[in-house]
N, C-alpha and C positions, 0 to 999 in steps of 0.2 A: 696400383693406381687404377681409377674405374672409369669408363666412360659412361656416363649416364646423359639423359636425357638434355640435364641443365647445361650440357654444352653448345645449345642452337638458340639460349635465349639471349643473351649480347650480343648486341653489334659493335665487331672492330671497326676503326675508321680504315675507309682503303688505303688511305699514305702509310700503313703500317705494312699490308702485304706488296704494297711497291717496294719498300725497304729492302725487301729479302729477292729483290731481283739486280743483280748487279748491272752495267749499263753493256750494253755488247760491245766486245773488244774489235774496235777498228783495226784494218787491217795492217795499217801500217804503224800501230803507235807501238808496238813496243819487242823489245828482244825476248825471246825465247829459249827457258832452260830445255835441253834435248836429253831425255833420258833413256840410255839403251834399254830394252827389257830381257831378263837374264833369264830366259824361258829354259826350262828342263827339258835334258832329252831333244833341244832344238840343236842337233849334230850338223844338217844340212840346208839353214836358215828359217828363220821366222819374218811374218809380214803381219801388222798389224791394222785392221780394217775400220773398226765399228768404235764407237767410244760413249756412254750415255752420261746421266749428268752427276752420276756419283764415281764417278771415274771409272768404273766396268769399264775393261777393254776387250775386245775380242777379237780372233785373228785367227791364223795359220803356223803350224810351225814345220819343218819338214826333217825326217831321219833316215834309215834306210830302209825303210817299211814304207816309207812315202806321207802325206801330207795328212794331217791332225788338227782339229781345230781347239781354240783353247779360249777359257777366260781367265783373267784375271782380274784381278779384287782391289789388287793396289799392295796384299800381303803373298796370298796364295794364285796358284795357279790351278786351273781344271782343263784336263784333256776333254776333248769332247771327238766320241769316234761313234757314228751312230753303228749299230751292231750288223744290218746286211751290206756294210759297205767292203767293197771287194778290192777298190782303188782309191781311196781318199777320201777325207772329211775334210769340207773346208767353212770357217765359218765368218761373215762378214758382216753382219748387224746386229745391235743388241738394246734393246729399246730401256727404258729405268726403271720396271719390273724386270730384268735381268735376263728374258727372253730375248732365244740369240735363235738370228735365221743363219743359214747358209744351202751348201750341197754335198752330194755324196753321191761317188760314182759305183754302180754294180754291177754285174753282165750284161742288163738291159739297157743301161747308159745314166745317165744324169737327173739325178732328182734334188729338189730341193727341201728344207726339213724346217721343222720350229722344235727348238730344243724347250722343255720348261719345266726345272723343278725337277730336272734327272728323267723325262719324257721327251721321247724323239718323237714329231708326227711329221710325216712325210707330205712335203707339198708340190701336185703335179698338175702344172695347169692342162686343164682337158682339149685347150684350144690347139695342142700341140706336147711337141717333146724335147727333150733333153732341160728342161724347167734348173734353174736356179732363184734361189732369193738372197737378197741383195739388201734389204735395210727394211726394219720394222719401228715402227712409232707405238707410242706409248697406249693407242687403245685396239692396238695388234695387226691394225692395216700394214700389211708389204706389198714391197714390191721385189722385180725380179725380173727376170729375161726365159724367151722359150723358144724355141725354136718350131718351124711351120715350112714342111715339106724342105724344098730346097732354096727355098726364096728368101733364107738369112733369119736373122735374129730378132723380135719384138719386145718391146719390154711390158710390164702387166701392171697392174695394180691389182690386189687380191684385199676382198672386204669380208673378215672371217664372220660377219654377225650373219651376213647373208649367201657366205661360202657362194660369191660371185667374183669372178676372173675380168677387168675390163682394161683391155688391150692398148698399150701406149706407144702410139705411133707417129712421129714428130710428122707434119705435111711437108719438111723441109726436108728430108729423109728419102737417101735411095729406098728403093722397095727395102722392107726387110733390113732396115739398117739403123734402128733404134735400141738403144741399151738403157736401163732403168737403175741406176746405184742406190737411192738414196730418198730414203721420207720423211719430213719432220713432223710434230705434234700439230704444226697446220693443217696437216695434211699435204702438203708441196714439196715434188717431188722434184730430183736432179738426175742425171745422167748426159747422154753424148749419142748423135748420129751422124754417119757418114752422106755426105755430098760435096764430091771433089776436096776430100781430107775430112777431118773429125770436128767434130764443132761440141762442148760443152751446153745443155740447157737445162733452164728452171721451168720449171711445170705448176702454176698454178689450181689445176684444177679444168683450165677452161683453154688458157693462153699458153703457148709453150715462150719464153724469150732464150734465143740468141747469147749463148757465150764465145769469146774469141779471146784468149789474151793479147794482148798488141804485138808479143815479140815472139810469135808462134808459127812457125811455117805451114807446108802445105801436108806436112803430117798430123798436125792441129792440136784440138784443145782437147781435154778431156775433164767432166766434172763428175766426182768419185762423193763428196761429203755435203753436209747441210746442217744448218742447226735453226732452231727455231725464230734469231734474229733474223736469219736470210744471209748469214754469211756464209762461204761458199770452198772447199780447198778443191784441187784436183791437178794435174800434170798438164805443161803443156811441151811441145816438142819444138826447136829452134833450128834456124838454117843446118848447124851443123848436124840433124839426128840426136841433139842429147836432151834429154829430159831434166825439167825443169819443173817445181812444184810450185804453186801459186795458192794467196790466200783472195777472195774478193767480196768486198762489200760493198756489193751492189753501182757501186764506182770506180772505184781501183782496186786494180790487181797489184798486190802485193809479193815477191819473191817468198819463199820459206824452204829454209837450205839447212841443212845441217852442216858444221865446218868441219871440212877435212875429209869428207865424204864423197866419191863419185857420185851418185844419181842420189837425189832426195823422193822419195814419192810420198804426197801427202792424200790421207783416205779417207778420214772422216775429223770430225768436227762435235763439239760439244757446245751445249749454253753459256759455259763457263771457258769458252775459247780453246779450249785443251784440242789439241790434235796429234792425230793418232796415222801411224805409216810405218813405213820402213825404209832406209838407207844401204847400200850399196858399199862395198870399200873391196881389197886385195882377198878377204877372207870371206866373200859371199852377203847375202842379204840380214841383214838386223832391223827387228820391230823398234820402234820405238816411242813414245810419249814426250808430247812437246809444251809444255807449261809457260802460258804467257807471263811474261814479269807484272806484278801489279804493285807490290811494295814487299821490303824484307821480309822470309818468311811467306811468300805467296807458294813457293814449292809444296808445304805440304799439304796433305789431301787428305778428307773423311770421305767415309765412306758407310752408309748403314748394313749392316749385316744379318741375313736369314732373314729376314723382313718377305714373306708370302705374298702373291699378286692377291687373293682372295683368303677371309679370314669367316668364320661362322661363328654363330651366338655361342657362345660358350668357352671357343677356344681362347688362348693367349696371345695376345701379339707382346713379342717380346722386342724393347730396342735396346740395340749396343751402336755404337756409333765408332770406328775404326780409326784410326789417325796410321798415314802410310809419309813418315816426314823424309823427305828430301833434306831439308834447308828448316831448323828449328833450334832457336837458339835463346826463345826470349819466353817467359810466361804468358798467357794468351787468356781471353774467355773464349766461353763455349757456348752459345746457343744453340738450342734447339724448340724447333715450335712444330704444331701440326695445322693443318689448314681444313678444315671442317668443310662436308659437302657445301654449306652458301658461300664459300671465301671467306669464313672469318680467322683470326686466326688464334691459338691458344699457346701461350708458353709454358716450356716446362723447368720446373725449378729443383733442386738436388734436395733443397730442405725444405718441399712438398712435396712428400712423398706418397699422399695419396688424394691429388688433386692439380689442376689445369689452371695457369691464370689469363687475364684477359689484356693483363699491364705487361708490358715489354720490360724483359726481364735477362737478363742470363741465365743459363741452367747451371752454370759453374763458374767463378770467379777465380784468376790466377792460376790457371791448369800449367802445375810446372811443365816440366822439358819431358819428363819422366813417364808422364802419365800419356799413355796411347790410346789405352781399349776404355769407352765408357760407357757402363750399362744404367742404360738412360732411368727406364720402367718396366713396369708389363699392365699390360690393360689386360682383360677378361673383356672379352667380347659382349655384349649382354643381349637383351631378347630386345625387338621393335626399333633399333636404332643398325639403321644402313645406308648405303651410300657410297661418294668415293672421298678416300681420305690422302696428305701427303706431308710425308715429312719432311723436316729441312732440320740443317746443322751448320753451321758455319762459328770459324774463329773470328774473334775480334781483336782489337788490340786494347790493353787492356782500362776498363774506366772511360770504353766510349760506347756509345747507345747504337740503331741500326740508318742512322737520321743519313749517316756521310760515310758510308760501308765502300766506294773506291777510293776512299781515303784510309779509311776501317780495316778492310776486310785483309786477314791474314792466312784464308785457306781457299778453298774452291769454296759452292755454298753443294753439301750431300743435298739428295734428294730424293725419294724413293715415295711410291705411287701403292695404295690397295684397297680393296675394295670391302664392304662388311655386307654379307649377302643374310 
C-alpha cells in the first residue's frame, strides 16, 4: 500500500473522527477487571506507573540487584537498565510513541533519562540536582522533580524543542515542597504539595487548582495520573494512616481498590480509562492493570507494534496490530483507519490491498477467537509528502458501524502517533 499525494484531497465529515473517540469513563460508572502483571525476574515486587493509549505500561520491578524499569506491550516485556546506572533504573511515563521517562541513580546521585527506540538520553535540569522525570506527553514535553540546595523539592516542566527547563512551584506550597507526576497531550500537568499535609493539584498552564479527597486526613492527598479527558487517579491517606486510591473527574472522587488486597495504589491513567498501579498483600507489592467494564469482551486490548516516532521518504512503515485478550469469546470486526495531518480520516480494508478509503469501512469482518496478530499493511514512505500521522484500531461488535461505539466498542481503541519527515 502507497501513500501518495491523493490522500489530502477529500474531506471526511468530522462526525466521523468523533466516532473514534470514545466518551470518557466517569468515575464512578463502572466496575473494574484487575489484572496482576506477571513480570519476569520481578522476585522482590513490581510497581506499575505510566500507561499510554495503546496499553504500553511502564513501571518498576525489583530483584536482588535492585530496581529495573520495564515496558510492557500487552504480550512482551522489556527491562530497561540505562547502562552507568550503579543503583537503579526506575521508570514512570511513557507517552504513545512509546517513549518512557524515568531515573537512574550513579555515584554522583539522581538523574533522570528519555529512553527511545533502545536510546537512553539523560535528563538534568541545570536549575538544580538530583533531577527525575515523571511523565511525558505525546509531543515529548516532561515533567519531573529537582532538587535546589537544601530548600526541598520543585517540580519542572521541560520543553525539548527549545531544551528550556520552567520551574513548577504551586504558590500554595511550603518553600520547596512541589512535586510534578504527570502530563497530558494538553499540555496539563498533576502532581501534589505540602502545606500543613499534602494536597493533590491540576496545573493548567497558568492556574494551579486544589485537590483534596473529602475522606483524607492531615496526611493528605496525593495526584500521581492524568489523561487527556481531565480524569485524575492518585492516593489519598485517611484518619487511620492507610492508603487509599481514588479516581476523580473533576467532581467526584471515586474509590479504586482492588479486592482482597491491603493498600491499592493507583499511578496513571489512560484515554481509554485503563489504570495502571500496584497492590500490596502478605507476599509484597504487585503491578497491575485495571480495565474498565464497557460491555462483554471489553478486556481485550490491541495494541500497534514497531510502528517508529519518525519515518523518511523511502522507508517502510510497517502495521501489525496485536490483540492481548483477557476475556474473548465471540467474533468481532477490526477497524483500523489513519488520520492524515488536516484531521481527515482514511480507512483501511484487508481486500484493498493497495489503497485507502474515505467510506467508513472495517479492515476485517468476523475476526474469529483465534486470530490475534494482524498485519495490517506497509506504506513506502514517498518523496514531498510529510507531516504528523495516527493510527487507530479498535473491535466492534459484529455488523455495527462507528455511529454508537459505547455501545459498539469491544476493545480499547490502539493508537499510536509518527511523524513523515
Amino acid at each position: 500500500m502507497i501513500i501518495n499525494q491523493q490522500l489530502h484531497f477529500t474531506v471526511l465529515p468530522w462526525v466521523i473522527l468523533a466516532c473514534f473517540t470514545l466518551p470518557a469513563m466517569p468515575a464512578n460508572a463502572t466496575n473494574y477487571t484487575f489484572t496482576t502483571l506477571a513480570i519476569p525476574n520481578a522476585t522482590l515486587g513490581a510497581q506499575a506507573y505510566g500507561i499510554n493509549a495503546s496499553g504500553q505500561i511502564a513501571g518498576v520491578y525489583y530483584d536482588s540487584q535492585g530496581g529495573h524499569g520495564f515496558i510492557y506491550n500487552g504480550q512482551d516485556y522489556t527491562p530497561l537498565d540505562v547502562p552507568t546506572a550503579t543503583a537503579g533504573t526506575f521508570a514512570y511515563g511513557i507517552n504513545d510513541n512509546g517513549q518512557v521517562v524515568g531515573d537512574y541513580i550513579d555515584g554522583s546521585g539522581k538523574h533522570g533519562f528519555l529512553y527511545n527506540r533502545g536510546v537512553y538520553t539523560a535528563i538534568n535540569n541545570p536549575n538544580g540536582f538530583d533531577t527525575n522525570a515523571t511523565g511525558i506527553n505525546n509531543r515529548g514535553q516532561v515533567v519531573g522533580n529537582y532538587r535546589l540546595g537544601t530548600t526541598g523539592i520543585y517540580g519542572f516542566f521541560y520543553e525539548p524543542q527549545s531544551n528550556t527547563y520552567t520551574t513548577m512551584n504551586n504558590p500554595k506550597a511550603s518553600a520547596g515542597n512541589t512535586s510534578a507526576t504527570a502530563i497530558n497531550n494538553n499540555g496539563e500537568g498533576a502532581g501534589f504539595f505540602y502545606n500543613t499535609g499534602a494536597h493533590g493539584f491540576m496545573y493548567d498552564g497558568s492556574n494551579f487548582t486544589t485537590l483534596n479527597a473529602p475522606q483524607a486526613a492531615l496526611a493528605g492527598t496525593f495526584t500521581y495520573g492524568l489523561n487527556d479527558q481531565g480524569l485524575m487517579v492518585g492516593v489519598y491517606y485517611d484518619s487511620k494512616g492507610a492508603a487509599n486510591s481514588y479516581m476523580f473527574d473533576g467532581s467526584h472522587y471515586s474509590p479504586l481498590a482492588l479486592p482482597n488486597a491491603k493498600t491499592t495504589f493507583a499511578n496513571g491513567i489512560n484515554d481509554n480509562g485503563q489504570v495502571v498501579g500496584y497492590y500490596t498483600d502478605n507476599t509484597g507489592s504487585h503491578a497491575f492493570l485495571a480495565t474498565p467494564g464497557l460491555d462483554p469482551g471489553s478486556a481485550t486490548q490491541l495494541a500497534f507494534r514497531n510502528v517508529s516516532p519518525t519515518y523518511k521518504a523511502g522507508e517502510t512503515l510497517t502495521i501489525t496490530v496485536q490483540e492481548h485478550t483477557l476475556v474473548r469469546k465471540e467474533t468481532l470486526d477490526l477497524w483500523v483507519a489513519i488520520e492524515l495531518p488536516n484531521a481527515e480520516l482514511r480507512y483501511l480494508n484487508i481486500d484493498l490491498p493497495t489503497a485507502v478509503s474515505v467510506n467508513p469501512q472495517p479492515f476485517h469482518k468476523n475476526v474469529t477467537i483465534d486470530l490475534v496478530q494482524h498485519s495490517i499493511a506497509s506504506f513506502v514512505m514517498p518523496k514531498g509528502v510529510t507531516g504528523h500521522y495516527t493510527l487507530y484500531a479498535i473491535y466492534t461488535a459484529p455488523g455495527s458501524d462507528l455511529s454508537h461505539l459505547a455501545q459498539t466498542s469491544r476493545s480499547n481503541i490502539a493508537k499510536m502517533e509518527f511523524d513523515l519527515q
